[in-house]
Structures are given as C-alpha cells and as structure tokens.
N, C-alpha and C positions, 0 to 999 in steps of 0.2 A: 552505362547508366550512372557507376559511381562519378564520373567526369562530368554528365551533363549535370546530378547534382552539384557538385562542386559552383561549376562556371553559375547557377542558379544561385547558389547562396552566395557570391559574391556582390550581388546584385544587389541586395538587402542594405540599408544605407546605415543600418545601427550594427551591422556584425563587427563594426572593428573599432566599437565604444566601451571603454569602462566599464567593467562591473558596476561602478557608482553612477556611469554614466547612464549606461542601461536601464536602470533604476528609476533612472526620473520619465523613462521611455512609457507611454502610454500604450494599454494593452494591447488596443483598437487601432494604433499606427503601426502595427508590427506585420501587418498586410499580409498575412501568410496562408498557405495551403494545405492540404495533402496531400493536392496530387505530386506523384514525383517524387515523392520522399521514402526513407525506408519502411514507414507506420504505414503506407500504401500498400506496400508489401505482404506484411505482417495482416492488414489484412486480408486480402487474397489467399494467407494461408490457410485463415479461418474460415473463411466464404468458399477454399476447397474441403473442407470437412462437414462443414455444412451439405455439398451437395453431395458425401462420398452418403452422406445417412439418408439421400433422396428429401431433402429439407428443403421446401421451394421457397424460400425465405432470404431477402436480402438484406441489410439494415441498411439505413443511409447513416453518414458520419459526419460529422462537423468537429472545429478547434473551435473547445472554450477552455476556461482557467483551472479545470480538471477532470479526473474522469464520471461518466456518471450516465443512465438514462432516464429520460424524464417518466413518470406513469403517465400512459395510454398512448407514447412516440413509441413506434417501433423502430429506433434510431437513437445512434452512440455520440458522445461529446468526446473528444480526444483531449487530452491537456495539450496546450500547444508549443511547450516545449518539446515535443516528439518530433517538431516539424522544422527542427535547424540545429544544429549541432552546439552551436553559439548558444540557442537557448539553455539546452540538456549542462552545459559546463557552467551556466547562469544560478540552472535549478539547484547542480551538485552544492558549488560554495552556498548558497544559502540554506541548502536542507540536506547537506550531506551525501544526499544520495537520489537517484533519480528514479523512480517509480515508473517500470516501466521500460528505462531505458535497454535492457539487454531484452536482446527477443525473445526466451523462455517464458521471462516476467512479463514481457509484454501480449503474448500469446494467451499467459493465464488468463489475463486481465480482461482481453480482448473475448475469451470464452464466457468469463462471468457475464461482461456487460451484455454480450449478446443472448444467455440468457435470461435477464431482462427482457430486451427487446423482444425476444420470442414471446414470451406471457403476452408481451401489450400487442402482438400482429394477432393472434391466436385468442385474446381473452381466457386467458387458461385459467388466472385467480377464480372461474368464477366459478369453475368444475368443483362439486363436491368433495372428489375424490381428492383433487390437489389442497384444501383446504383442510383435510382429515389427515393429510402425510406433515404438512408445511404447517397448517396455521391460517388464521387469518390475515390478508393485506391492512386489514383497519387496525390493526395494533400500532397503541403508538411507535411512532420510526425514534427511538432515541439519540439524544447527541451523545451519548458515549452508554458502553457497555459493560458488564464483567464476565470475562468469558471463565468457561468450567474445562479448563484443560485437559483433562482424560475423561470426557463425556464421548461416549462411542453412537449417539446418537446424531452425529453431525458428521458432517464428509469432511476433509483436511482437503484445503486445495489452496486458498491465499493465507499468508501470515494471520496471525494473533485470531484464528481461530474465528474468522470471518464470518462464518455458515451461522453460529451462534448467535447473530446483534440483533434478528428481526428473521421472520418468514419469509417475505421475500429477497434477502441474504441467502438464506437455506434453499431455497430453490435456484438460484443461482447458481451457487455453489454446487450443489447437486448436478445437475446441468453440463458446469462445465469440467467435471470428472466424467461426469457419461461422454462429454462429447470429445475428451482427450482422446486422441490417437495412441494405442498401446497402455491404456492407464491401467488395465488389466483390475478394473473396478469388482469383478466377481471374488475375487483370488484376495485382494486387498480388503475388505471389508467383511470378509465372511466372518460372519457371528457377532457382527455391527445391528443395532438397532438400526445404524445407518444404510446398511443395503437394503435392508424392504422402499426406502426414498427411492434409490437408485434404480430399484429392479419396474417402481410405478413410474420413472422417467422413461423407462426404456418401452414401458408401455405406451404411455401418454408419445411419445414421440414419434412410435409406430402407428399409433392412431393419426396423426394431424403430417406424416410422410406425404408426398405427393398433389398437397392440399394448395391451395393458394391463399395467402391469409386476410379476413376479413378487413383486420386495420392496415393499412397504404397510406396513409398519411406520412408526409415528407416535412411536415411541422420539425423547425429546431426551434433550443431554448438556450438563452446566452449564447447565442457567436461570440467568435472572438472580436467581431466588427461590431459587436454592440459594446464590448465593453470599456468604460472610457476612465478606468482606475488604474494608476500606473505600477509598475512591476515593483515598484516600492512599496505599496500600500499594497500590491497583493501578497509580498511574503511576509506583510509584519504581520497579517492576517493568518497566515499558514502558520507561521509561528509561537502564536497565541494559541493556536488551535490544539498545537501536539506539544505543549510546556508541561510540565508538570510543578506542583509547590515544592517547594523542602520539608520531606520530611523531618521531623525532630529529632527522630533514634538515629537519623545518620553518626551522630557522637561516639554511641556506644559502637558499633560495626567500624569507623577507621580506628577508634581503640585500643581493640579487638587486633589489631595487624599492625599498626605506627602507635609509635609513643612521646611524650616527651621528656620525659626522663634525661638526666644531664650524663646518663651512660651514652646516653646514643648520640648526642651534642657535636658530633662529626660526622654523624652520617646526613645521608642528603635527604631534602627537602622532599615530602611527603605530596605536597605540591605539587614540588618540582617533576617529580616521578609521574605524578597524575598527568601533567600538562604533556609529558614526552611523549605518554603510553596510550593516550587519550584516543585516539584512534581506531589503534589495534584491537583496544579491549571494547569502544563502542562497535565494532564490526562484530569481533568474537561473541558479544553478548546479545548484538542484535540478531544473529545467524541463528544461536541459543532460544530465545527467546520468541522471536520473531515481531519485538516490538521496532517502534520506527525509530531506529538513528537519532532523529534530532531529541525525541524523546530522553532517551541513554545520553545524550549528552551534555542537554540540561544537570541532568543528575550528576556527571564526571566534575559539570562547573560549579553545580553545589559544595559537591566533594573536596575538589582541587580549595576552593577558595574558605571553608570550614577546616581544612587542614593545614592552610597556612594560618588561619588566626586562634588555632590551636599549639601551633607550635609545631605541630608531628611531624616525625624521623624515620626513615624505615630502621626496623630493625631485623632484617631478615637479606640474605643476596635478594638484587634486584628479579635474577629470575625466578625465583621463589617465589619473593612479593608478586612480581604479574601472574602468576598461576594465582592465588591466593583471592588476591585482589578481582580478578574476574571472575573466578566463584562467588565472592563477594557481592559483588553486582550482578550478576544472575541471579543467587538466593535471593537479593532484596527485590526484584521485580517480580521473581517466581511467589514470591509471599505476600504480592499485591495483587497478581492474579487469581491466586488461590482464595486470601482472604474479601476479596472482593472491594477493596480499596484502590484497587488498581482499574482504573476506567481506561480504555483504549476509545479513541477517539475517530467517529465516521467520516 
C-alpha cells in the first residue's frame, strides 16, 4: 500500500514545485483525494470504533481547506493537506506544524468531528436532556474564546481547552472521550462536574445504538474542487487568523532576564539567542500550553526583534537563560489565559 502510494503521488504534476511555486498553485487544481491515502486509514480506525459501540452510523468525508462539519451534514471536511505528503511539508514551513498530521492527533480530531456529525444524523441538539448537560446550539458560535483553565467542568481532549468555546464544542468533545478506546473516562474524571456529561453520553448513545439515523444526506460544503483561492492567499489567511499584537509589557519581562548594561557589552545578543532557540522554546511552550505554534511564535518575533532595538545581552549561561526564558513565555501566555486577554482563536 505504502508503494502504490508513493507511485500515486508521483503522479501529481505540482509535487516537485517550490514552496513559492506551490503557492501560486490554485486550491482547486490540486485534484486530490482520499481514497488511498493514510487519512483513509485513520479513518477506518474510527468507523471501527464506531461499530465496536454498535453505532449504525457512517459519516461521509470530503477535502476542503480545513477541518470542520457543517450543521445539519452528517459529514466531515478533511483539510487537504492530509492527502499528500508534499502538502503536510507545505502546511509545516508555513504553520509550523501540521494539525493533524501524526495519527493520535489525527484520531482525536477525527473523534470530535464525528461527533458533530452524530448530533446532525440523530438531531440530538434537540433533546431536552442534551441542552440542560451542554447548552444551547443557538448561542453565539464566537471567533475566538477565553478559555478557564482548571474549570473541571469541561472534558480535556483537543489543546487550549476546546470543550470550553461553545456547546456544541462541549459535546463534541464529550463525545470523543466517551468514544476513545481505553480513555478510562470513569476513573479520570471522577469528581468532575464533567463526568455527569460523560455518564448522559454514555446514555444518550445507548439509546440511539442499533438505530439507523434519520439525517442521510451526503450534502458537502466547500470541496476542495470548489475552491479557486491559491495556497498563497490561503495561508496569509491562516496566518492572520492565529497572530497575535504585541503586547506592551513585553519590556519589562526581557528586562527582567537580558540587560543592556555596558557590564555585559560582550556577551551575546539577546536576539541572537532568541533567533537560535526559537524553535525549541516555541515546541517546549506550545506542548505547555497548548497553544498553536505559529501563535508562540509571532511572540518569539516580537521578542527577538524588541531585544535587538533594545540593546539586550544575556546575562546568565546560555542554559540557564533557556530554562528561564521558557518559563518566561509560558507565564506570559499562562497570564493571558487566565486573565482573559488571551483569545484563542476557532
């Protein structure tokens, strides 16, 4: 199978273009599928877990420009760099990291949206009972959030505390904890607000077991064949989306750690140090955190470039300062989540 992929993506007449070439590649000429690929796979693993719970329920999927299901489709969009290798190494350099790409991540991902998709086969929003656990569907859906970090009321399942942005987030999420294989949801949540969610999914899903679901509609929204925006304009779009401003007290916090004092006038550039570490410490802090990559790294480039027109020197061994310094940057985003200035973005 890994061969006839191969010999298959060989086929593709943009796999052996420029980064910059790629870029000017139009979404909709990138002719791609699922079938065949490892997200094929992936899901099959979730469509076995599905039936192992007796869930007569299949979603249909489609590649659009990211993951998502529409209300009232009972069917998944796939971002469509999941479907070429070329793509996922496209997504990396412009966002850092690929969403998605390792199969755990993709697995989660794959549980939430489905989900989704279960509510809209089943109309499940409309049950009393799910509305008194979750919330209303008619609240507004926000473009960004502030999530309440050690709230025991929500399930822990995708990064930056997902379950938190909206109701149907929190059933989702809900969802695809109950539907993890081994998540050992009883044991882990006991004395959670959040396991009475958990305990009405396990019910709610033993009711609608064995059922056939009312909604069947095979309706997609944005294929990838529809969309005629080129892979250029779709990451300056993605990149707008998870920037963040500068804050102002950045000042005081490299300060705090780098100086410019003519004591230190041979030690090396504060900058400099930023620009080498940069990496490390946006993994280390996004791992921490669990905010997105390109986010933490907006902020290094704030960093980096405020501490050159500052002047600052470390004044500390280099491994010191990187301990230090990633504390640093963890606290300042830990104190935007907390404080509620910090928006995480859907």
């Amino acid at each position: 199978m890994a061969l006839e992929n191969a010999q298959k993506e060989q086929r593709y007449w943009w796999a052996e273009l420029t980064d910059d070439e790629l870029l000017q590649v139009r979404m909709c000429d990138l002719d791609l599928q699922i079938e065949g690929t490892h997200i094929e796979a992936r899901i099959g693993i979730v469509q076995g877990e599905l039936a192992a719970r007796e869930l007569h329920f299949e979603p249909h999927y489609w590649l659009s420009d990211e993951w998502f299901c529409p209300d009232g489709i009972p069917g998944i969009a796939v971002p469509f760099y999941l479907a070429h290798a070329r793509l996922e190494r496209l997504e990396r350099s412009q966002l850092l990291e690929v969403e998605g790409g390792e199969e755990a991540w993709c697995l989660k991902i794959l549980r939430h949206e489905v989900g989704h998709a279960i509510e809209n086969a089943f109309r499940l929003r409309l049950k009393q009972e799910r509305k008194k656990f979750f919330g209303k569907t008619s609240v507004p859906y926000p473009e960004y959030y502030s999530p309440k970090p050690y709230s025991k009321s929500f399930v822990l399942h995708l990064d930056a505390w997902y379950a938190q942005s909206h109701p149907d987030e929190d059933f989702a999420e809900t969802f695809a904890v109950w539907l993890a294989p081994n998540s050992q949801w009883r044991e882990r949540y006991r004395g959670w607000p959040a396991l009475r969610k958990l305990q009405y999914m396990e019910r709610l899903m033993t009711e609608i077991a064995g059922k056939t679901p009312p909604v069947q509609n095979k309706k997609v929204l944005d294929p990838l064949s529809s969309l005629t925006k080129t892979l250029g304009e779709h990451y300056q779009s993605r990149k707008a989306k998870y920037a963040r401003e500068t804050p102002s007290f950045y000042d005081k916090d490299l300060r705090s750690l780098f100086s410019d004092s003519h004591e230190f006038a041979k030690a090396q550039l504060a900058s400099a140090f930023v620009r080498r570490r940069r990496k490390h410490i946006r993994s280390l802090v996004s791992r921490w955190t669990g905010t997105y990559q390109y986010t933490i790294d907006r902020v290094l480039e704030a960093m980096m470039v405020r501490s050159s027109e500052l002047g600052l020197r470390l004044t500390l061994p280099e491994d010191e300062t990187l301990k230090q310094f990633a504390v640093l940057v963890t606290v300042q985003t830990m104190n935007y989540l907390h404080s509620g200035r910090h928006r995480v973005a859907l």
